[in-house]
N, C-alpha and C positions, 0 to 999 in steps of 0.2 A: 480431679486435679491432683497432681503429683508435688508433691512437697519434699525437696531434698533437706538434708537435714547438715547444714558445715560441719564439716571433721574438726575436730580439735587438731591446733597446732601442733605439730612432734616438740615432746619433751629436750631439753638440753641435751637428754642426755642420747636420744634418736638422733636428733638434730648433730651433734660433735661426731656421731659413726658415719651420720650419712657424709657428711663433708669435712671426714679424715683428722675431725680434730681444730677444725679451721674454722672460729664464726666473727660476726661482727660487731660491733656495740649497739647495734638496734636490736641485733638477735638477743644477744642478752639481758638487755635492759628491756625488750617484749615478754623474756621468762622471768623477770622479777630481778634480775640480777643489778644491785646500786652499782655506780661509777665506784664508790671507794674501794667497793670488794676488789674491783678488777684491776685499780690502783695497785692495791697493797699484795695482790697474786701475782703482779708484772715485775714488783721488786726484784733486784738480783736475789736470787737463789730461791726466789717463789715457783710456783707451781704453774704460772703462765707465763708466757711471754707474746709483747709487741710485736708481730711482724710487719707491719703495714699502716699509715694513717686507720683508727677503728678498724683493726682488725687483728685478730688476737688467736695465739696458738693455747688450748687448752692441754699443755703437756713443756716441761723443760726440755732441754736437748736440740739438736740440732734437727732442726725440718727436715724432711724427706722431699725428694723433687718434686710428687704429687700435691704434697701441703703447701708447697710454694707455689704451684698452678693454683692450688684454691685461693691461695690468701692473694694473687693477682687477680684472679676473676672475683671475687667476693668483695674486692676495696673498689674493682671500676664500676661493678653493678651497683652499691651499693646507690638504692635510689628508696628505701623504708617499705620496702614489698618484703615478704616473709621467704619468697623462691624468686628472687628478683632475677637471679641470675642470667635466665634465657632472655628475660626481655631489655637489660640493659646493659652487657657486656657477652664479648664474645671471645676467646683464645684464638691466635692468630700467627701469621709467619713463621718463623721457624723451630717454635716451642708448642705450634699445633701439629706442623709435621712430625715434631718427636712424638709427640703423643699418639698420632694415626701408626706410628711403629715403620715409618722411613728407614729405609739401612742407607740412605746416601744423604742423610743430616746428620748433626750429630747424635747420641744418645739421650735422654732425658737430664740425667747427672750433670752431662757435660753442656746444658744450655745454659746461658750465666744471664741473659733478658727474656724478657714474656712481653711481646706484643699485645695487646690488647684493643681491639677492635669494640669503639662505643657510637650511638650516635652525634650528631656534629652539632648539637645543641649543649649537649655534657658540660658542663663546667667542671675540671678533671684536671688534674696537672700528674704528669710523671713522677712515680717514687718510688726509693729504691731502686731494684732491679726492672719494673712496669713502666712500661713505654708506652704510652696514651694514643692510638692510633684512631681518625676519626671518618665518618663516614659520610654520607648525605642519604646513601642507600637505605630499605629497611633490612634491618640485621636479618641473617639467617645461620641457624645453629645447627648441628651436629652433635650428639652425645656420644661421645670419647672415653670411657671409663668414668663416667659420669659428669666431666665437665662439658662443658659447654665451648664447642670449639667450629670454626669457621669453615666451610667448604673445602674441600680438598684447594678446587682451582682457586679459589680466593685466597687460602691463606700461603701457596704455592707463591703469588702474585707479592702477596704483602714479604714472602721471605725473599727474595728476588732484588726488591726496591731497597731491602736491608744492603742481599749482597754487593751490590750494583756499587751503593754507594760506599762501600767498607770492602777493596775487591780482595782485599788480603783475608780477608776472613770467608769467603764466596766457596760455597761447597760448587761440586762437580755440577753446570748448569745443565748438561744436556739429561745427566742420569739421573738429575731431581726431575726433571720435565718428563723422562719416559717411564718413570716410577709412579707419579703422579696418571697416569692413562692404562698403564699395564695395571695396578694391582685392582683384580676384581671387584675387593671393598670398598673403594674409594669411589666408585661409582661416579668416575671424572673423565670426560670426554674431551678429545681432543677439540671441537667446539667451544665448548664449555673454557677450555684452557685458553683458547684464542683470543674470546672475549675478554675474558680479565686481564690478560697484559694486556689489550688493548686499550682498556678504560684506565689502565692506571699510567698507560702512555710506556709501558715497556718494550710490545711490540715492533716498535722500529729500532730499538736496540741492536745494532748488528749482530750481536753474538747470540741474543734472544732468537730475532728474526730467524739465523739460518736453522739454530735447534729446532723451531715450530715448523719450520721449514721440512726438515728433514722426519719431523712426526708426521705433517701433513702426508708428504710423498709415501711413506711406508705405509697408512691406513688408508691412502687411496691404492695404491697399490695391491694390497690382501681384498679389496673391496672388487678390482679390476678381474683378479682372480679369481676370485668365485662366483662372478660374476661370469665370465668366461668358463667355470665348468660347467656352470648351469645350462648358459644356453646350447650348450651340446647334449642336453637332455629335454630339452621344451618341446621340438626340435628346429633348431634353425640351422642355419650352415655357417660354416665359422665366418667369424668378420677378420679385420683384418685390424690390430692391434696398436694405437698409436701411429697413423702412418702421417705421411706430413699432406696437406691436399696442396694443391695448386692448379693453375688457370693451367691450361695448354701453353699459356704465353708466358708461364715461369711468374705469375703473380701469386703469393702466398696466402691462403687462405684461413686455413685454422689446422689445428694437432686433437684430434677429439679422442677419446678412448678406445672407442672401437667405432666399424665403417665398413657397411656394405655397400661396397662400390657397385654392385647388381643391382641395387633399391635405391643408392640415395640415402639412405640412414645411417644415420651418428649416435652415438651415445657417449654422454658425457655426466661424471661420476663424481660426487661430491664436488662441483663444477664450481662452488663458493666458498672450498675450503682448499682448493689449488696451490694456497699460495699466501703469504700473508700481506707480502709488500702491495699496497693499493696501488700504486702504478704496473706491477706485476699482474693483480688482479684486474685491470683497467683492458691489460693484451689478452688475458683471456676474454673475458666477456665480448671485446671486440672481436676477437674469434667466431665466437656464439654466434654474434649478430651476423655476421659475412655468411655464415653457413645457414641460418634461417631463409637471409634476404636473395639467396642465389640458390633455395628452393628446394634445399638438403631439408628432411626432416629430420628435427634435433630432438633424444630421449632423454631428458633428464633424469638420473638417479641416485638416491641419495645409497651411503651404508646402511642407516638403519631402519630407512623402509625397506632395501633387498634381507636385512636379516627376521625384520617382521614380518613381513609377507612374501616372500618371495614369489608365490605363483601369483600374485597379482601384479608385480616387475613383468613375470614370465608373458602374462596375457597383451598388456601393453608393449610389449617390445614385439611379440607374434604379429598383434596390428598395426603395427608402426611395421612392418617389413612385409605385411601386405599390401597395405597402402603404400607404401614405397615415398617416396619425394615428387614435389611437381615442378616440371620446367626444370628438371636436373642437368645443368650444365655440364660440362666431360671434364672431367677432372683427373691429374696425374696423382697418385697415391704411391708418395715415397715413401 
C-alpha cells in the first residue's frame, strides 16, 4: 500500500508571491500571524494595508489591477480552506473578460467593479468595488493568470446583464459576442453562447437575439460550405442550395440546406442552432417534420461532427442518396 505523505503549507512568504501580495486573515493567522500584528501593520503609514473585509495587501501603495482581482476573489472565497479559491468563488463579467485579454471591453486598469460569481447558499454581502453575484449552478473555473475566472460564455452572459441594465455604460454587443466565438483560446462556441443568454433570460433581448442571430447564420453558413466542397469530392452530384420546396399546388413546404431533387434528400445543418427566437425555431422544426412525413429523407448535420469526422458525414450522406426518399411526392424547387 502507498502512503502519501501531506505537503507542508507554503510559507507566508510563497504564499504572498503566489497571490501577488494579497492574503487573508485565516491565511495568516494559519502561519502564526496575531490579529494585533496585522492591526498595528494596517495603521496609516504601516507596511500593509486593508483592502477588503479580512483581506489584506502585504505592501503600501496603491494596488495594482491584479491585486485588486485577488483581494475580490480571496474576500468571496474566503470559506477557511488554505486554496479555497476554486471551490468557493469565481471572477466573472466583465473584469473576467478583461482578464481573458478582450480588446472590445475595457482594459484591466480601466475596470472600476469585479463580479464575482459564488454559490447561492454564501452568506456574502457586496464590498467595495465586489459585487456578489450568485448561482444555483455548480461553479466552474478557468485559470486566467492565475486567478480563477468564469467561462468565456458565462462570464460573457453575466457582463451582458451588467450592460443591459447600465445601457450607457454597454460595450459594443455584437463585437463582445463574435470575440467571445472567434478567439481560438476561449474555446467558446456559439452553442455554448446560446445557452447562457438563454438561462439568464437574455436571449429574447431584441438586440441580443439578432447578434446570436447573426453568429448563428455565419457558422452555419462556413459549415453549408464546406460542407458543399466536400461532397464534390465523396462523389455525389451537386445539390441544389437552399432552394425553397413546395406542393405542385403552391403549398410551402420547408427551406433545407441542400436537396436533391433526383433522390428525395435533404440535408439540414446545425438544424438546432438555426435561429434563436423559439417561435422561429418552432417553423423550422415544422419544416423538418413536413419533409420527413411526405417521404423526403432528411440528413441531419451537425458542424462539429463534419469537422471531426468528416468521412463518416461523407458515408452517410452516399447512403442517404442511394437510398433516396420513399413515396417522394414532385415537388417545385425554387
Amino acid at each position: 500500500m502507498n502512503y502519501r505523505i501531506p505537503s507542508p503549507p507554503p510559507s507566508l512568504e510563497e504564499l504572498a508571491k503566489r497571490q501577488q501580495n494579497v492574503v487573508t486573515a485565516s491565511q495568516l493567522r494559519a502561519r502564526g500571524v496575531p490579529g494585533r500584528i496585522v492591526t498595528e501593520h494596517c495603521r496609516r503609514g504601516g507596511p500593509w494595508q486593508r483592502l477588503l473585509p479580512r483581506v489584506y495587501l502585504l505592501q503600501s501603495g496603491e494596488p495594482t489591477p491584479e491585486q485588486r482581482m485577488w483581494a475580490a476573489l480571496l474576500y468571496a472565497a474566503q470559506n477557511g480552506r488554505e486554496e479555497g479559491r476554486r471551490e468557493g468563488a469565481v471572477i466573472t463579467g466583465a473584469a473576467a473578460l478583461a482578464l481573458y485579454g478582450f480588446a472590445t471591453v475595457p482594459r484591466l486598469p480601466a475596470v472600476t467593479g469585479v463580479d464575482v460569481l459564488v454559490p447561492r447558499q454564501r452568506r456574502l454581502k457586496d464590498a467595495g468595488e465586489v459585487r456578489i453575484r450568485r448561482t444555483g449552478r455548480e461553479l466552474e473555473a478557468r485559470s486566467v493568470h492565475g486567478l480563477a475566472c468564469a467561462p468565456v460564455a458565462r462570464a460573457v452572459a453575466d457582463a451582458l446583464l451588467e450592460w443591459t441594465a447600465q445601457p450607457a455604460a454597454a460595450a459594443p454587443l455584437r463585437a463582445v459576442l463574435r470575440e467571445a466565438v472567434s478567439r481560438p483560446e476561449s474555446r467558446c462556441t456559439v452553442r455554448e453562447l446560446v445557452a447562457e443568454l438563454a438561462e439568464c433570460g437574455l436571449a429574447d433581448e431584441p438586440r441580443v437575439r439578432a447578434a446570436l442571430d447573426e453568429l448563428l447564420a455565419a457558422e452555419r453558413d462556413f459549415t453549408i460550405a464546406e460542407l458543399g466542397r466536400l461532397v464534390s469530392g465523396w462523389p455525389l452530384p451537386a445539390a441544389l442550395r437552399s432552394p425553397e420546396l413546395r406542393m405542385r399546388g403552391g403549398t410551402y413546404i420547408a427551406v433545407p440546406d441542400l436537396y436533391w431533387p433526383e433522390r428525395g434528400v435533404a440535408v439540414e445543418v446545425d438544424s438546432e442552432l438555426r435561429c434563436v427566437s423559439e417561435g422561429e425555431a418552432a417553423w423550422v422544426r415544422g419544416g423538418q417534420h413536413r419533409m420527413e412525413y411526405l417521404g423526403i429523407r432528411v440528413v441531419y448535420v451537425s458542424g462539429a461532427r463534419l469537422a471531426a469526422d468528416p468521412e463518416a458525414v461523407g458515408e452517410e450522406l452516399r447512403e442517404a442518396y442511394r437510398a433516396g426518399g420513399t413515396d417522394v411526392v414532385e415537388l417545385l424547387a425554387i
